[in-house]
C-alpha positions, 0 to 999 in steps of 0.5 A: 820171627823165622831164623831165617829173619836174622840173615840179612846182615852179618853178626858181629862174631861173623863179620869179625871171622871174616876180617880175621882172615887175610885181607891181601888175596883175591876173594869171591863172594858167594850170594843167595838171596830171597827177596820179601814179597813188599820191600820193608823200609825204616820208618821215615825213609824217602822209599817206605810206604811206596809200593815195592817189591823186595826185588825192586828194592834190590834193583835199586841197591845194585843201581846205587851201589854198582859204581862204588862196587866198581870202583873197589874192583869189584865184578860180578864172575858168576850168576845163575837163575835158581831151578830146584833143590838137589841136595838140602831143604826143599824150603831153602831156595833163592831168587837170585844167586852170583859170585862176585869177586874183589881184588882182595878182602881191603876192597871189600871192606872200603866199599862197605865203609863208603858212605854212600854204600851206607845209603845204598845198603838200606834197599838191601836190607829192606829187599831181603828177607834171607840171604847167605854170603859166604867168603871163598878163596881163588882156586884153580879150576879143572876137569875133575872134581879133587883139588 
């Protein structure tokens, strides 16, 4: 197993840093996601041993997961087809990257908690090899690159 198998979910350490933080301001979610060549499913689940790409799978997520991600407040304010490595390892690339943003960390946590999200969530898992998400603050924007 690479080390980048492991970043599909959140570790427990990680995900309580997360919770830690302020729960009542807006905050954006930054995702890079690389998805597996053949969708790998548990053992007994109604997709496994279908013949899916991991980006089919992930369509199915977003399909599955869209509305509770509404619901929630949630939308996508940024999304961008990867080109090529500027700075950082030349292995690292992504097949798909956006921003989404929730009301506040509150709606972030309800979606993941939803029960139906927990049915959703098994196509993410079976659609990407590695990812990152990574949790910003809101800024202002501007003309310069200070702030």
């Amino acid at each position: 197993m690479s080390d980048n198998d492991q970043y599909v979910d959140p570790t427990p350490e990680l995900f309580a840093a997360f919770k830690a933080l302020d729960r009542e301001t807006p905050i954006l979610m930054l995702n890079m996601l690389r998805f597996r060549d053949q969708a790998a499913y548990p053992e007994g689940h109604a997709q496994a041993g279908k013949d899916l790409s991991g980006a089919d799978a992930y369509q199915l997520y977003g399909k599955t997961s869209g509305p509770i991600f509404a619901r929630v407040g949630g939308e996508i304010v940024w999304r961008g087809d990867y080109q090529t490595m500027v700075i950082g390892p030349q292995e690292e690339y992504w097949d798909t990257v956006f921003i989404a943003r929730y009301p506040n960390a509150h709606a972030f946590l309800e979606m993941i908690a939803d029960p139906d999200y927990k049915i959703a969530v098994v196509n993410r898992q079976a659609a990407v090899a590695t990812s990152r998400l990574i949790r910003f603050g809101e800024k202002a924007g501007g003309a310069g690159f200070g702030g």
